[in-house]
C-alpha positions as CSV (number, residue, x, y, z in Angstrom):
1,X,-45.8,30.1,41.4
2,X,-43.8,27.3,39.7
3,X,-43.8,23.9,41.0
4,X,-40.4,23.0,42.5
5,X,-38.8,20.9,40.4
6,X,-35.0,19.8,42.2
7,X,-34.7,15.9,43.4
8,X,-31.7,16.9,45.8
9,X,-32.0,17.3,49.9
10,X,-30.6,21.2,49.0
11,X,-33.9,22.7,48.9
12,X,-36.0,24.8,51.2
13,X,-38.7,22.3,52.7
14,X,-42.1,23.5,54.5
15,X,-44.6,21.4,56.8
16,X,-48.1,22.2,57.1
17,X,-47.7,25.1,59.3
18,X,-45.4,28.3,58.9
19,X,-42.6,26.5,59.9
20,X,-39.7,26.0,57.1
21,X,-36.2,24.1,56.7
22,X,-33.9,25.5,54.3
23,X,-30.4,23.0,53.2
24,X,-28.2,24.6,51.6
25,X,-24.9,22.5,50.0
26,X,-23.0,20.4,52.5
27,X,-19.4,22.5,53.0
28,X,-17.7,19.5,54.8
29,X,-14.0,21.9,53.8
30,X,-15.6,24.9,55.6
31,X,-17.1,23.0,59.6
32,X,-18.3,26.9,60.4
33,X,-20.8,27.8,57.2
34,X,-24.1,27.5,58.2
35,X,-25.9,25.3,55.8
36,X,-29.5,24.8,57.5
37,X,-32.1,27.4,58.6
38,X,-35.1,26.4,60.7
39,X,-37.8,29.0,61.2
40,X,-41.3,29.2,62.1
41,X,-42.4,32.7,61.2
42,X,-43.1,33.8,64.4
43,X,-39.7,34.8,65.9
44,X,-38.4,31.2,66.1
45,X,-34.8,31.1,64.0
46,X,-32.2,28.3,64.3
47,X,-29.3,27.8,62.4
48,X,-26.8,25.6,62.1
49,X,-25.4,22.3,59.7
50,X,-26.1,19.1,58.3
51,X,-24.2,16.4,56.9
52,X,-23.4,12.6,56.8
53,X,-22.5,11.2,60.1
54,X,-18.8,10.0,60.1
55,X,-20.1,5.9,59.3
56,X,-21.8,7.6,56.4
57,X,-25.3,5.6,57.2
58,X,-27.1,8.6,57.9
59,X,-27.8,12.4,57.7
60,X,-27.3,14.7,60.7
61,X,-28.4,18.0,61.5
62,X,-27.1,20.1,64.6
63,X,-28.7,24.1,64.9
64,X,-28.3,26.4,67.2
65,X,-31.4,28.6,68.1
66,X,-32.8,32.2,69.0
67,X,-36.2,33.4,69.9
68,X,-36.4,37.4,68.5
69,X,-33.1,37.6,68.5
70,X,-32.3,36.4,71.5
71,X,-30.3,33.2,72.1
72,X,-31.6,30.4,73.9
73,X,-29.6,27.3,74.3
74,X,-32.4,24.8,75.7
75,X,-33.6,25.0,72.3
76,X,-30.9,24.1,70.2
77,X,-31.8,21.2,68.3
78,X,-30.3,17.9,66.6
79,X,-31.8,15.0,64.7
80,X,-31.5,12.8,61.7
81,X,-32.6,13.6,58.0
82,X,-34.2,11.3,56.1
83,X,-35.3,12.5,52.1
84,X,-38.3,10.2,50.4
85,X,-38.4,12.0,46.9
86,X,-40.3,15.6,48.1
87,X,-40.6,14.4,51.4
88,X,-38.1,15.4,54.4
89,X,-38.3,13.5,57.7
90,X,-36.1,15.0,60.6
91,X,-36.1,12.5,63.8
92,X,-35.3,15.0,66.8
93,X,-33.0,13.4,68.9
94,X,-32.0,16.8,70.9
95,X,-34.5,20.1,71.5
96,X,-37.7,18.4,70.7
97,X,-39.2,14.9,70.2
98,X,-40.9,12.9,68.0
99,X,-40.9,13.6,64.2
100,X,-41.6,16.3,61.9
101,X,-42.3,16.1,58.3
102,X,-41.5,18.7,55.5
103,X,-42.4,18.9,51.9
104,X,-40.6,20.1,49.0
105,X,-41.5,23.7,49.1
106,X,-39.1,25.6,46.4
107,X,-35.6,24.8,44.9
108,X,-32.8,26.8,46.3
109,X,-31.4,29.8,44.2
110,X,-28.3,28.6,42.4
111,X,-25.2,30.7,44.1
């Protein structure tokens, strides 16, 4: 499989588990396209968007989130994005706590 080879935050990111972030271009024009995808293989989906928050400082990512299918709200998750060249930092602040950390796992098909 190629190496990855984008420098861009639209990628789709993996951590050392199943679990997988996929960022797709920021449509600030269009608030209700989905632009992120959180999954962990296992029947855990969450979808939602990211963008800069409105003092442009930071990234933001708000998801709403299923488990098979079935929509469960006390899962829905928010938290900042942080890129360091193939490295992806989210900092839950809603859903779950603490960090996680993603790698740059494949480019994202060109639309």
């Amino acid at each position: 499989m190629p190496q990855p080879t984008g420098t861009g935050l639209q990628a789709v990111w993996k951590r050392s588990d199943l679990t997988m972030l996929g960022l797709g271009d920021a449509y600030a024009d269009e608030p209700t396209r989905i632009d992120a995808v959180l999954t962990d293989g296992e029947g855990f989906k969450c979808t939602g968007r990211w963008q800069e928050d409105e003092s442009g400082g930071f990234l933001e990512m708000a998801l709403l989130c299923e488990q098979d299918g079935v929509r469960v709200e006390s899962k829905d998750r928010a938290g900042n994005l942080r890129q360091n060249g193939d490295t992806l930092t989210v900092t839950w602040k809603k859903g779950a706590t603490g960090t996680d950390t993603f790698e740059r796992f494949r480019d994202m098909d060109p639309a």
